[in-house]
Backbone bond lengths (Angstrom), bond angles and torsions (degrees), N, CA, C in turn:
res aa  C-N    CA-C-N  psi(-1)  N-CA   C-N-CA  omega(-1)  CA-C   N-CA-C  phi
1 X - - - 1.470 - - 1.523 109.70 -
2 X 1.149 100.34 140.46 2.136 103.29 -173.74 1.333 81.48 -104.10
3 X 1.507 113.12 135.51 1.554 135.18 173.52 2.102 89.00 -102.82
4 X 1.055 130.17 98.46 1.361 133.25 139.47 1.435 124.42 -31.25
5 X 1.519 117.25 -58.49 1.549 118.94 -149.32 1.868 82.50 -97.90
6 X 1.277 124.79 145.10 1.205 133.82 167.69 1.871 117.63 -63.59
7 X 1.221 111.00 114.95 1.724 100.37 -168.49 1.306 106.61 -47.90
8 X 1.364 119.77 176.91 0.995 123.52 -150.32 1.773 111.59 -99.88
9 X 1.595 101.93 -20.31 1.200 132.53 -152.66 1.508 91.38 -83.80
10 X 0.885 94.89 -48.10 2.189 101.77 -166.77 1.765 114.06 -39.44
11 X 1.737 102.26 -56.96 1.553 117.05 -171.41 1.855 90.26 -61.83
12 X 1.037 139.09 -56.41 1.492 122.70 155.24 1.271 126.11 5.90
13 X 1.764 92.15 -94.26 1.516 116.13 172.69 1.753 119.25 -44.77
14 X 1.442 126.24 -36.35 1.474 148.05 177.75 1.386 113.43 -113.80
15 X 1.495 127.02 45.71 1.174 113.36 173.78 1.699 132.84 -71.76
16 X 1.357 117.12 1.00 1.294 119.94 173.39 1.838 111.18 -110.00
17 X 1.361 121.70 28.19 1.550 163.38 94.15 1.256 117.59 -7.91
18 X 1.476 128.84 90.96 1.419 104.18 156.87 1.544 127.39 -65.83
19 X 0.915 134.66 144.72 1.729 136.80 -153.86 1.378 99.05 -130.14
20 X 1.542 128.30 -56.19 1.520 146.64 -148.63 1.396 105.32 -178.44
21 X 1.509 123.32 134.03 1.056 138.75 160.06 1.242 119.27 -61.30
22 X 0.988 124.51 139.39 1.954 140.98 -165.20 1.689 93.71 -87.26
23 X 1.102 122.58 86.74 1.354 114.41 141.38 1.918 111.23 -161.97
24 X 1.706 80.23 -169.11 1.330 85.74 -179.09 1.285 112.82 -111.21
25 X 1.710 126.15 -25.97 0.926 155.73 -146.61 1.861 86.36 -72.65
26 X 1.750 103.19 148.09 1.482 104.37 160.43 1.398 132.94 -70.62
27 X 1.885 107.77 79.50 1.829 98.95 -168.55 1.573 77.75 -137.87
28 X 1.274 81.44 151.77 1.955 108.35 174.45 1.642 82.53 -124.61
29 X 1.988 89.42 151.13 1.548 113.59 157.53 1.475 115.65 -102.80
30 X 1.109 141.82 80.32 1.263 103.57 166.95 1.616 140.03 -89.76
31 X 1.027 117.82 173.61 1.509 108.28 -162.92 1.862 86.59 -136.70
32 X 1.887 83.51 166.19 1.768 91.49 -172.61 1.248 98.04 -134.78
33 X 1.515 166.62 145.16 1.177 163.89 -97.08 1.713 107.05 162.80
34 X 1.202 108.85 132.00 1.650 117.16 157.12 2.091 93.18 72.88
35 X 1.170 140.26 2.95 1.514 118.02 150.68 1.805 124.17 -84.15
36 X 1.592 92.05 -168.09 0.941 132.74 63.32 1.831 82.97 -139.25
37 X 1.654 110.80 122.57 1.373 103.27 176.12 1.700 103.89 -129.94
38 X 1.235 102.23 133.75 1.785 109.04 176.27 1.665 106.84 -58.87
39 X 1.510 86.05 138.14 1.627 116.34 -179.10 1.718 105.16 90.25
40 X 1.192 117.99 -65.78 2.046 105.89 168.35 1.538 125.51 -46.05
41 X 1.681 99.00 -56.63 1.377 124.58 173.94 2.032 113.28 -44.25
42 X 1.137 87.54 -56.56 1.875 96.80 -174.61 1.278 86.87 -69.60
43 X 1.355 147.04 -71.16 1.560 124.98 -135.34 1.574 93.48 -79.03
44 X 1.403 137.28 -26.14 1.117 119.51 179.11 1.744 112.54 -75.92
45 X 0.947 118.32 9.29 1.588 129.39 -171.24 1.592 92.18 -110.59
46 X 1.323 138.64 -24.24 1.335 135.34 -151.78 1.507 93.38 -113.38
47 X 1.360 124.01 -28.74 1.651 133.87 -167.89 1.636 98.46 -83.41
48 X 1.692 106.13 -61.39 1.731 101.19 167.81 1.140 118.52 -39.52
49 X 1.017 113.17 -51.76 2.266 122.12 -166.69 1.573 107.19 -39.12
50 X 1.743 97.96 -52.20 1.235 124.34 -170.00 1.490 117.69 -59.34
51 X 1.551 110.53 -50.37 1.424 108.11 167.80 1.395 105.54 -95.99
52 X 0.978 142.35 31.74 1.857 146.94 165.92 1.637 86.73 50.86
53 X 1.452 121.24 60.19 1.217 111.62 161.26 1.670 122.48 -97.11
54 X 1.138 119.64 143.87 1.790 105.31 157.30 1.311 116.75 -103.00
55 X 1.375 111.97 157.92 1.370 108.65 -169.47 1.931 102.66 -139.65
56 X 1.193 141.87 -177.52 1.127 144.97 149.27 1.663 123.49 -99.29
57 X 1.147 122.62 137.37 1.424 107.02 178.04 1.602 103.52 -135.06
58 X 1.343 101.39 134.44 1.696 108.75 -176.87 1.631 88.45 -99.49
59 X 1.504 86.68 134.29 1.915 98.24 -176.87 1.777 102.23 -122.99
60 X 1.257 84.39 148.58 1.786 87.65 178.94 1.781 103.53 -104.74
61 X 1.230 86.11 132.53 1.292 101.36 -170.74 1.448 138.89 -47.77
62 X 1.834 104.98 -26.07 1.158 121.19 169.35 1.596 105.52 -65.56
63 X 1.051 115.40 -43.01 1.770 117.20 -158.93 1.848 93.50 -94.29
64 X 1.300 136.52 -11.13 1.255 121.12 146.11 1.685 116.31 -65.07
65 X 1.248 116.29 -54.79 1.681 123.29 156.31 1.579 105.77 -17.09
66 X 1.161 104.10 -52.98 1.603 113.50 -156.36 1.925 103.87 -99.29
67 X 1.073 128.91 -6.45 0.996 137.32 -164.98 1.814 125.57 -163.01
68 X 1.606 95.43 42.25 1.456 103.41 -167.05 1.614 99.34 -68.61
69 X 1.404 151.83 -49.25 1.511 138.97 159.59 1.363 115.28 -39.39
70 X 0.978 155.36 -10.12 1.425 144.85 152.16 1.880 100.94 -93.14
71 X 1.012 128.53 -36.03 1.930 113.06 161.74 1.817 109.83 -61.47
72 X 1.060 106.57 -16.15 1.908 131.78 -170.96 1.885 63.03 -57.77
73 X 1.698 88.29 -92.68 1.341 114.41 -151.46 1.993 118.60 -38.36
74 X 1.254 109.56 -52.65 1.705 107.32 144.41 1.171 125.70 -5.36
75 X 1.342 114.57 -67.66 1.669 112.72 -153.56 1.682 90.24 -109.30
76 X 1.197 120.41 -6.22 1.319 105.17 171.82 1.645 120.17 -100.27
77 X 1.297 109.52 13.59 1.360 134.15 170.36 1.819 121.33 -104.18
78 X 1.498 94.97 0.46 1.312 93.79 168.18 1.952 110.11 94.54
79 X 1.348 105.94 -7.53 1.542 103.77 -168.60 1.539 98.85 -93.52
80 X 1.359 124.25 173.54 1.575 148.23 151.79 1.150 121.18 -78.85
81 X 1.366 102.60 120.65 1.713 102.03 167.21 1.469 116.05 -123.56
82 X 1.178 110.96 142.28 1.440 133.20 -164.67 1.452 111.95 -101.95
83 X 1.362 105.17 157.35 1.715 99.67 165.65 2.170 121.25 -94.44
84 X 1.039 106.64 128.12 1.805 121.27 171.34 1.378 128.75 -108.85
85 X 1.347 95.88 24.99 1.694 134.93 -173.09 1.694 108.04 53.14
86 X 1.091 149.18 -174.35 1.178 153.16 -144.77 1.413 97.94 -115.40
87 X 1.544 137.24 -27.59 1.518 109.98 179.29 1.597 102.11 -127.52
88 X 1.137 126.90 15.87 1.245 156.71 165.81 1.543 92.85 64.27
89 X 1.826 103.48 75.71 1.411 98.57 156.29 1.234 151.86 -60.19
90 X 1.309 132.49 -162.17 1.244 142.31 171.13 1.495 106.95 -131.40
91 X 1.643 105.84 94.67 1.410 93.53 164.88 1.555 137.70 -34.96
92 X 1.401 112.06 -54.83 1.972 113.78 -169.54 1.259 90.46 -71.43
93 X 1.303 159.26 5.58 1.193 150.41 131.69 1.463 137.63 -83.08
94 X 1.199 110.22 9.97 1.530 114.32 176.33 1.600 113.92 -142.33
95 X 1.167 111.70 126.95 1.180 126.19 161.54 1.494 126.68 -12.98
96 X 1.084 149.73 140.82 1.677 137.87 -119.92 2.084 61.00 -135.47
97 X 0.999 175.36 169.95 1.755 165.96 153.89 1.761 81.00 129.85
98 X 1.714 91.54 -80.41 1.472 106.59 -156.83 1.503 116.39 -85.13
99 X 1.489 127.97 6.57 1.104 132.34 125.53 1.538 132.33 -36.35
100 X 1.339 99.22 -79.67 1.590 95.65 -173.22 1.167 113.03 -82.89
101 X 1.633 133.68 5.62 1.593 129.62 148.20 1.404 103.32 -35.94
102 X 1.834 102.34 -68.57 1.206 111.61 -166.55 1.354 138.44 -49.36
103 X 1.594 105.07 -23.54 1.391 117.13 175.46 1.373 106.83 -81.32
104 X 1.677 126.36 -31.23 1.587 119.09 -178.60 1.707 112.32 -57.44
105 X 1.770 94.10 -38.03 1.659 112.29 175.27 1.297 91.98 -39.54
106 X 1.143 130.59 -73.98 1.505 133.99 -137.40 1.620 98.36 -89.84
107 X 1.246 136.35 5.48 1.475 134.83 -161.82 1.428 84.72 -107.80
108 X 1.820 121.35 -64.62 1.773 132.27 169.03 1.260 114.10 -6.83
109 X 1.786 82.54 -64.98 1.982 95.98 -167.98 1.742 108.34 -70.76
110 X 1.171 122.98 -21.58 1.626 107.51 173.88 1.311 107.80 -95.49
111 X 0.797 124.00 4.37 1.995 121.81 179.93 1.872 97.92 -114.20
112 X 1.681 119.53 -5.78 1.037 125.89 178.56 1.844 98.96 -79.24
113 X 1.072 109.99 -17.15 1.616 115.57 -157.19 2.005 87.30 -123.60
114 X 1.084 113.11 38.40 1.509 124.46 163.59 1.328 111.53 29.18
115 X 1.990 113.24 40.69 1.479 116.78 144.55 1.414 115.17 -116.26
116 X 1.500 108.69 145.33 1.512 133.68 -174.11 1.415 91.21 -41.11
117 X 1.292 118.66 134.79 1.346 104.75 146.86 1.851 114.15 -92.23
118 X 1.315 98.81 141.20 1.320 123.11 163.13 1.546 140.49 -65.08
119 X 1.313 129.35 -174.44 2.019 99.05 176.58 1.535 96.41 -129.24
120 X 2.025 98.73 54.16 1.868 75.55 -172.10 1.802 83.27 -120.41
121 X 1.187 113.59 134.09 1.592 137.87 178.81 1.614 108.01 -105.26
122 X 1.418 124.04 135.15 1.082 113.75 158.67 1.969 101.02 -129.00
123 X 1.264 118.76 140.86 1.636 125.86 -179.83 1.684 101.69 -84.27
124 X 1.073 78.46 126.25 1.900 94.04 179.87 1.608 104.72 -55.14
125 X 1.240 105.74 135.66 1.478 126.76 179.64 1.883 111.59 34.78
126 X 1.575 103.85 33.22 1.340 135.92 126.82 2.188 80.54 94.44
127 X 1.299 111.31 23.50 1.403 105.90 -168.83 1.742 113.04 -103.48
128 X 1.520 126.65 113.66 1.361 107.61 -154.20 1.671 81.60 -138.82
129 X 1.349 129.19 163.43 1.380 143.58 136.55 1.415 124.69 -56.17
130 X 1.092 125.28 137.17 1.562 128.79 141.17 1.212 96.79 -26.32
131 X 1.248 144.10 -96.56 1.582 156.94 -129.83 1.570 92.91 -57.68
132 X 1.278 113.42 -58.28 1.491 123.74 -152.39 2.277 94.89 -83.45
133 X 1.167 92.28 -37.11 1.783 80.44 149.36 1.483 148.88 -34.70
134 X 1.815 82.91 -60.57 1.116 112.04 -176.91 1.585 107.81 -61.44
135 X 1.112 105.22 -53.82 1.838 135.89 -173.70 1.827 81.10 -37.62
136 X 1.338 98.19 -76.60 1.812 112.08 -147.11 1.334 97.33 -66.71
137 X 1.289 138.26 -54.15 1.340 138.75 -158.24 1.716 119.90 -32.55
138 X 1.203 130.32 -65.24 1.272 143.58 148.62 2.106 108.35 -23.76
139 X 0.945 120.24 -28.63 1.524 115.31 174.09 1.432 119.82 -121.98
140 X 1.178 111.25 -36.20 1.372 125.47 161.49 1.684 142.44 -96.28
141 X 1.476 122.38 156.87 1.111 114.34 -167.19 1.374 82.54 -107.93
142 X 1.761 126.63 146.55 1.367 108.04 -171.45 1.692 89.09 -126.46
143 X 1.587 105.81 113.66 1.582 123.33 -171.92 1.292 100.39 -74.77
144 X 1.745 129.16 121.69 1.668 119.68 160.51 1.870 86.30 -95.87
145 X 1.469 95.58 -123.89 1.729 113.10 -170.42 1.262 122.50 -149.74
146 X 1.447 134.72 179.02 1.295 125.06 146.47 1.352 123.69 -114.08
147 X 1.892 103.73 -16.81 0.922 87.78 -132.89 2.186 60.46 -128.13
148 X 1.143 114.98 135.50 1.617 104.94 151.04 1.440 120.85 -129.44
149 X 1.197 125.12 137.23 1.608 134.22 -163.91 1.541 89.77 -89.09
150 X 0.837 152.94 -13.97 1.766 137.69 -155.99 1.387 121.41 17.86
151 X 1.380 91.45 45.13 1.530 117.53 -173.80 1.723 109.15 -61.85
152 X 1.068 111.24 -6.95 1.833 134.87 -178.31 1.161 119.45 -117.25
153 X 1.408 114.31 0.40 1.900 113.53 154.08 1.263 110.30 -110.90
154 X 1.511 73.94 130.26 1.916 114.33 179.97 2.076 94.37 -61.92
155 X 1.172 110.74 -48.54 1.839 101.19 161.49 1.311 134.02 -32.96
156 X 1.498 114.29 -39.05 1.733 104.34 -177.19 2.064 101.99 -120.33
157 X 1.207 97.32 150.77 1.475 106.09 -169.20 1.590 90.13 -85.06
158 X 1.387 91.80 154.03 1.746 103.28 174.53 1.557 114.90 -47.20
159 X 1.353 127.90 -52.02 1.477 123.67 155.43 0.915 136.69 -31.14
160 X 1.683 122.97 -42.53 1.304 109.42 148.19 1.628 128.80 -99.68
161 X 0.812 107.69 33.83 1.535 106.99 152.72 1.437 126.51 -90.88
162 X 1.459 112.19 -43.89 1.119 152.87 -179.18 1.943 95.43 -58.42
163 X 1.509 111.02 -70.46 1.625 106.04 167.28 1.479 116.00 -43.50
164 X 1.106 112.19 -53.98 1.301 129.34 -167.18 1.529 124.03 -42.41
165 X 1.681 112.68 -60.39 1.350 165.05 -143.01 1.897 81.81 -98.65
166 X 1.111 127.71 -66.28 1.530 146.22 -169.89 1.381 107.51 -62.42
167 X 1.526 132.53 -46.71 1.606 148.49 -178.91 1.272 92.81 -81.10
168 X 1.604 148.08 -59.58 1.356 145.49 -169.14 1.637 112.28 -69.07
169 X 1.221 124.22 -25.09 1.511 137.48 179.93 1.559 103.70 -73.69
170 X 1.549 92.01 134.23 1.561 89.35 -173.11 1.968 92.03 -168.58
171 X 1.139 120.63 154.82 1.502 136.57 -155.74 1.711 98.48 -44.36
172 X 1.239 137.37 130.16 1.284 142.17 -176.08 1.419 117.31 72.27
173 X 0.937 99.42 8.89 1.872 101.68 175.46 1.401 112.06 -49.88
174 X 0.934 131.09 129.28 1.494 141.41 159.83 2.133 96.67 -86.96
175 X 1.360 117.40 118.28 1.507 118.41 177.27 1.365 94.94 -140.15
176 X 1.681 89.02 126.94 1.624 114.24 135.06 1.091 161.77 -32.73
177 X 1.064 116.32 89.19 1.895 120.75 -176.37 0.878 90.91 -109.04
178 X 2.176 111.07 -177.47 1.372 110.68 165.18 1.376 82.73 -144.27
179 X 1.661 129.24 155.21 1.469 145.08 177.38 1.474 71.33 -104.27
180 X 1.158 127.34 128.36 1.186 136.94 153.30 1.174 113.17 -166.11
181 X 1.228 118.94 170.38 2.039 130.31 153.68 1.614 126.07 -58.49
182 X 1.464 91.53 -45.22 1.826 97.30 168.61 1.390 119.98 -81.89
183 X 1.166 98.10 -33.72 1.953 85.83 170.90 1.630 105.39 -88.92
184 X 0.901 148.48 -10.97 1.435 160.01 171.23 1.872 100.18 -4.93
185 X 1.213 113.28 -71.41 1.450 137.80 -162.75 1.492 88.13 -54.98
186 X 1.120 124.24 -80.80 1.256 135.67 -160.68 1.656 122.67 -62.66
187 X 1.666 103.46 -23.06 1.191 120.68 -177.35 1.924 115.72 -81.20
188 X 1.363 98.30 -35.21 1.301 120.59 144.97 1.565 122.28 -23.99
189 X 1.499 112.28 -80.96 1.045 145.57 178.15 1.894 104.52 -39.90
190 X 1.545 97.06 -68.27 1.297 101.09 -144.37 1.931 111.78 -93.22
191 X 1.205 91.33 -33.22 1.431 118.31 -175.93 2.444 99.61 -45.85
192 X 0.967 102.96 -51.01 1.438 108.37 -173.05 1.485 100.38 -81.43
193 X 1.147 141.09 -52.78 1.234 138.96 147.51 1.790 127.43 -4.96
194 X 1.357 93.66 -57.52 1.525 104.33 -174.88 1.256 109.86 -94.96
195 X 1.424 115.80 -17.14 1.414 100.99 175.05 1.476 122.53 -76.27
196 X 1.749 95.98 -31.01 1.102 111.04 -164.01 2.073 96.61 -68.23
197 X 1.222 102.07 -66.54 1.666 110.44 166.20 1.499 103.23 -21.12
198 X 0.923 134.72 -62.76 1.725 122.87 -145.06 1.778 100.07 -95.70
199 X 1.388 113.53 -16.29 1.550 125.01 -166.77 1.534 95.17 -76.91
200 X 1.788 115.84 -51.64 1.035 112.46 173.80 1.737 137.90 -68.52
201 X 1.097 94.31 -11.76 1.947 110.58 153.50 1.096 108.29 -97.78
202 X 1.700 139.88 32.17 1.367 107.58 140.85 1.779 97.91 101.84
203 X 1.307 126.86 -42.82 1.390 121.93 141.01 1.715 123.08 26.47
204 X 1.084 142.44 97.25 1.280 122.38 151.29 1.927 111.63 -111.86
205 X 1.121 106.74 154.45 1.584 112.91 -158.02 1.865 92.55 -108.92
206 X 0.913 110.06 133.20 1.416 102.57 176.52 1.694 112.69 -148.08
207 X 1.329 123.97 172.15 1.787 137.49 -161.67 1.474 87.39 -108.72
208 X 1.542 103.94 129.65 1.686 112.83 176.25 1.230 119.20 -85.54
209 X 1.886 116.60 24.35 1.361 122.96 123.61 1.078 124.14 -38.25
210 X 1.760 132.89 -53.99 0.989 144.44 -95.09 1.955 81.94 -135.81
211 X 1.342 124.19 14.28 1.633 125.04 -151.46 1.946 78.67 -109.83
């Protein structure tokens, strides 16, 4: 079973975590994960335009390395980009040292391409330490979610993600996409769908700069 809405229990357990934005007001966050990679990256840049949305995107540092004209295109579209450390670790597997190397890696490479860096962090596949908390907290804002599309399992068809993703969304949501290759199919699918859905209730999409 894909749980969408983030339990409830966690933002508890991680309260110095952003989880969800505090309001009441009609604003969605969404967020974009694992680019900036050609062909995911552009159509999600071409779908925002369309509904004048902003969005945030945590980029991994290697594939900004590898793709600094599409991070070009990012920040010259008005969105936020975040750091997803440079080889898109796994915190409970890496060393709390060679962690936050990795995130400076990935901070270099976007201030290498003459944008500010910002203090918004998100931990790859949302898995972090106490220690490495502790570490970042003081410089960073450390982004989880509310909302995740599992827009990158080959298990659920774009239809239901798309249901799914739409019933779990609700005023301050911070949600999950991914510009990627593996969610590609589904991102396709679902990404125009939901914008279009939430635009027509009144919806505004905004960069958690912008909180």
């Amino acid at each position: 079973m894909n749980l969408f809405r983030t339990p409830f229990f966690l933002p508890k357990f991680y309260p110095s975590l952003l989880w969800r934005v505090a309001t009441d007001r009609k604003e969605i966050f969404l967020t974009f994960d694992d680019g900036p990679v050609p062909g995911p990256t552009e159509f999600v840049l071409e779908q925002l335009k369309l509904q004048d949305a902003k969005a945030t995107f945590f980029c991994i540092g290697d594939n900004v390395k590898k793709y600094p004209e599409i991070l070009k295109k990012i920040g010259e579209n008005g969105h936020a980009i975040g750091n997803h450390t440079f080889n898109h670790l796994k915190g409970w597997s890496t060393s709390t040292p060679h962690y936050l190397a990795n995130i400076e890696n990935c901070k270099s490479q976007i201030e290498n391409h003459n944008f500010q860096s910002n203090n918004l962090f998100r931990p790859p596949y949302g898995r972090i330490t106490s220690s490495q908390i502790k570490a970042l907290k003081n410089e960073y804002q450390i982004v989880m979610w509310d909302v995740l599309t599992h827009d990158y399992s080959k298990g659920i068809s774009g239809a239901n993600c798309f249901q799914g993703a739409i019933k779990a969304t609700r005023p301050g949501s911070i949600i999950v996409f991914h510009d990627s290759l593996k969610a590609e199919k589904n991102l396709r699918f679902v990404l125009p769908k939901f914008l279009e859905h939430f635009t027509s209730q009144g919806f505004v999409f905004k960069t958690l700069l912008d909180i």
